[in-house]
N, C-alpha and C positions, 0 to 999 in steps of 0.2 A: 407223446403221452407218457408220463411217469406214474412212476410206480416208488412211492414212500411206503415205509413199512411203521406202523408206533406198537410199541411193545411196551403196556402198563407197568407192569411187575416181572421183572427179569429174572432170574433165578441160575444157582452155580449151577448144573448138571455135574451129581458125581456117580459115575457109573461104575460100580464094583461088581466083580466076576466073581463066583463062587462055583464050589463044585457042585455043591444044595443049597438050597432056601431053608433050614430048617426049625418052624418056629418054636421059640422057648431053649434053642441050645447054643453054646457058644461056636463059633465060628470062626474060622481067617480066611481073609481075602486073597484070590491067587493074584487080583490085579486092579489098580481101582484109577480112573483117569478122570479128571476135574477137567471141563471145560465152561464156557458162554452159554446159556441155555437162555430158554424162551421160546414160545413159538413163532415170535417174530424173528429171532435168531436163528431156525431150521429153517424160514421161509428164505431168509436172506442167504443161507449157506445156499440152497440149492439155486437162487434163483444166480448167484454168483459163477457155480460151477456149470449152468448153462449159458453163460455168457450175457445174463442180465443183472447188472448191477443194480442195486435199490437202495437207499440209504433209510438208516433207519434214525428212528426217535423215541429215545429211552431214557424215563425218568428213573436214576440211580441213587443207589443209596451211598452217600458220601462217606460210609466210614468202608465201604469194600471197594471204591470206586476205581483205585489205583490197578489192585488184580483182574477186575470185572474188565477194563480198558485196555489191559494187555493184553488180555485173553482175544478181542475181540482186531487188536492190532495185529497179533499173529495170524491172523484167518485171513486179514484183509478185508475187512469190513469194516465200510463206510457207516461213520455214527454220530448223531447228534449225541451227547448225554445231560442232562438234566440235574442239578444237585439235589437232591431232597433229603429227609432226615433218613436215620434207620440204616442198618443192614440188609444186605441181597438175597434171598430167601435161598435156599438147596432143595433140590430137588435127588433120593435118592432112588438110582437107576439097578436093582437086581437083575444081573446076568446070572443062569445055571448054565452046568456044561453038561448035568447028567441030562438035560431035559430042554434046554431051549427055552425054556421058561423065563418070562420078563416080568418082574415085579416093582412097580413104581410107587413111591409116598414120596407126594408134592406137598412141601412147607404153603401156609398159609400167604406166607409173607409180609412185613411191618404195613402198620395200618399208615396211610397215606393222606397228609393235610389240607383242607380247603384251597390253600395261598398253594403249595404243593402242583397242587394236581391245575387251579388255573394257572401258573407258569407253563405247566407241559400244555393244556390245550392251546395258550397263546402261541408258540414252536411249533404246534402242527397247524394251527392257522396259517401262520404266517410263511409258513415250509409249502403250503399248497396252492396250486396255479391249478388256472381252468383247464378242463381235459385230463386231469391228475387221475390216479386211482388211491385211493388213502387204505391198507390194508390194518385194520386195528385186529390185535392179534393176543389170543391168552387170556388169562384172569383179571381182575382186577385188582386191585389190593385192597385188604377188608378196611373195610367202614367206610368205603368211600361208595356216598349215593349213587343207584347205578344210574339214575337219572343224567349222572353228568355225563354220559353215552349219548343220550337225545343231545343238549344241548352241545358237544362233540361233529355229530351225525349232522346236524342243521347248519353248524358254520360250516362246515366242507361244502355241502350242497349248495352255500351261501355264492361259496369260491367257483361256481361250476365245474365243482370237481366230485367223483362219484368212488361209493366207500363200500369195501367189503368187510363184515364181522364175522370176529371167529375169537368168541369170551365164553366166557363161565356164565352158565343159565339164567341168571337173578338177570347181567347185565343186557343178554339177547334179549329178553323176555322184554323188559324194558325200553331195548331199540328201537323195536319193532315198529312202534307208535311215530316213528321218525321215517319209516321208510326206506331203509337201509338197501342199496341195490342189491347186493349178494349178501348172503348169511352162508355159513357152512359148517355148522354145526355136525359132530358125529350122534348118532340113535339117541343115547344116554341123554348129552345134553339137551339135545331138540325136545324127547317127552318131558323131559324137568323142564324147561323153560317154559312150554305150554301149559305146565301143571303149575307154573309159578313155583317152583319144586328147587330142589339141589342135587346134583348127581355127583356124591362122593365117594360112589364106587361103582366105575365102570364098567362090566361084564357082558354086552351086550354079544362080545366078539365070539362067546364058546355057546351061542345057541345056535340052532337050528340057522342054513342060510337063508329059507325061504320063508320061516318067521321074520327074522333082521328085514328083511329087504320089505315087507308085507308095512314092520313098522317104519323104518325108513321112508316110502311113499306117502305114508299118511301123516307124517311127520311133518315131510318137506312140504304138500298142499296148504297143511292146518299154518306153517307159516307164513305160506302168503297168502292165506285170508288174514292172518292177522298183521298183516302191511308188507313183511320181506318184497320185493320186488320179481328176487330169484332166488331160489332156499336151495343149495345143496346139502346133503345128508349121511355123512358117511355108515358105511354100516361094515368096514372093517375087512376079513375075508369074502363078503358077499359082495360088496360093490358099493355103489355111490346112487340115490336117486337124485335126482334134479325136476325141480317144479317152478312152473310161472307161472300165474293164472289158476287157471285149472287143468291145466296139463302136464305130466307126470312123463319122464323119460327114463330108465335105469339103464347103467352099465354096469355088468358085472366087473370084477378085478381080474387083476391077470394072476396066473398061478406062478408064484414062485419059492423056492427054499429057503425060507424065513429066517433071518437072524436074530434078526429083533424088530419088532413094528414099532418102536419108541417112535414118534416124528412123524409117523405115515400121514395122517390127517395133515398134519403142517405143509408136507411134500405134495399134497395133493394142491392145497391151494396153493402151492408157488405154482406149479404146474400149470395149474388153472389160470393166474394172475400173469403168468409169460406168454400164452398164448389171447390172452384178453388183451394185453399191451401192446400186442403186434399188430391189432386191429389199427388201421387208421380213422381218425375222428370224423364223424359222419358215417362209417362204414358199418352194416349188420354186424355184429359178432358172430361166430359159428359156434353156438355154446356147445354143439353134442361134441366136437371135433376138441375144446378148451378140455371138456370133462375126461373125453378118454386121452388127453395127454396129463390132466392131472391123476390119473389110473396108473398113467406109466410110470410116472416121477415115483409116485406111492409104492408102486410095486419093486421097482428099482431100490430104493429108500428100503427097503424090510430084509437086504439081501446087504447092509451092509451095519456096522455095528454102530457109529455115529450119527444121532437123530440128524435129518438131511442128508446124508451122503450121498451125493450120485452121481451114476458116468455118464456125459452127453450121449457116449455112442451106447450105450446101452439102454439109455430109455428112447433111444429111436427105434435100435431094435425090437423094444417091445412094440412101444406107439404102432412099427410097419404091421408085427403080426396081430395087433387087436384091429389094425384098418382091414384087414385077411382074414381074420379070423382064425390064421392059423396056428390054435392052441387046442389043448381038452376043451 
């Protein structure tokens, strides 16, 4: 059983350290590191440094191609790349040091062409064998119909091979109608995507945790009435829900010294996506057992500075004490 990753719109992550955020004044950088971003790209980092390779499939913009390709050669990661028109969008990463504070503004990204975008679903057609797991991961790039996600979603399924979504609102919301086996959305996006909505600004993470998680439940249900097969939910410091049916499971998160949560969601579904692959074909999956190892990957991931980062023997150490319980 494989596991392909496609990453629509790829993005540089440039992460600049400052001593404050402080808006309206002029600034310098103590420190600023350009690398491969995407959240196909944080899936494949972690699922790499646990010892499952994934290859991915990404449609690139030909005039960045050359740095985007290196970046991505130095990590060791395995990559189809796709030429398309346009430049590779930035996403800028604010680190503080007075405060710990993470402040993100993700470029839109260059709009993506009909001819474009069917060359990349032909490549992931043709990339996927039955028993596959197809991880489609990230935003879309604007103007491009989110419908092309359905007809995406139905040649996988065509392939007998079964596909998890983790995009920008407009295109879940859309998927949906397709049946999607896993979705994994965080709070934000899952109510915009039900509202048919947009969620361009994230906050869900500094409320109350037993609000989040309250939306989070009802969040993950309302999707799989509306087709999801299996809806996880992230909700940040409070946990993750997971619903099938009409049944609703929560884990809480594990506590730890937060670096930066840039990647957490990403790390969860690798998490989740390593432990669904180990399943063999015909075999139940044990979803409660997938979700609290994508708990660990996440919580691991927030203790270190680059989106994905993580040490095998440390999210086992977690994984033992969330199977114990023994934390706060």
């Amino acid at each position: 059983m494989a596991l392909i990753i496609v990453n629509p719109n790829p993005v540089f992550d440039r992460t600049i350290t400052v001593n404050e955020l402080i808006p309206g004044a002029v600034m310098r950088t103590l420190n600023v590191e350009l690398t491969a971003g995407g959240k196909g790209i944080n899936v494949a980092r972690v699922l790499r440094a646990l010892g499952r390779a994934a290859p991915l499939i990404i449609p690139t913009g030909a005039q960045d191609r050359a740095q985007y390709e290196s970046f991505l050669e130095t990590e060791g990661a395995q990559a189809q790349l796709i030429d398309v028109l346009g430049p590779i969008r930035t996403s800028s990463i604010y680190l503080e040091q007075v405060s710990n504070r993470v402040t993100v503004v993700n470029d839109a990204g260059h709009p993506m062409s009909k001819a474009d975008w069917n060359a990349t679903h032909e490549s992931i057609i043709a990339a996927t064998e039955s028993g596959d797991i197809v991880l489609v991961m990230g935003s879309f790039p604007p103007d491009l119909d989110p419908n092309s996600l359905v007809s995406l979603i139905d040649g996988i399924h065509d392939q007998d091979a079964e596909v998890l979504i983790d995009v920008n609102p407009q295109c879940l919301s859309a998927s949906l109608s397709a049946n999607p086996d896993v979705v994994t959305p965080n709070v934000d996006e899952a109510e915009a995507a039900l509202q048919q909505g947009r969620a361009d600004v994230m906050d869900s993470h500094i409320l109350d945790h037993d609000l989040t998680r309250d939306r989070a439940e009802k969040a993950a249900l309302k999707l799989c009435q509306r087709g999801a097969r299996r809806a996880f939910v992230t909700a940040g410091a409070a946990g993750v829900a997971m619903a099938s049916g009409d049944q609703i499971e929560w884990a809480a998160s594990y506590p730890v010294e937060a670096v930066s949560a840039v990647g957490a969601g990403d790390s969860f579904v690798a998490g989740l996506a390593h432990e669904w692959s180990a399943t063999g074909q015909g075999q139940v999956v044990d979803w409660a057992t997938a979700m609290r190892f994508g708990v660990a990957t996440s919580a691991n991931s927030c203790e270190q500075v680059r989106a994905g980062g993580v040490s095998p023997v440390r999210v086992q150490e977690i994984m033992s004490s969330l199977r114990e319980k023994s934390y706060p």
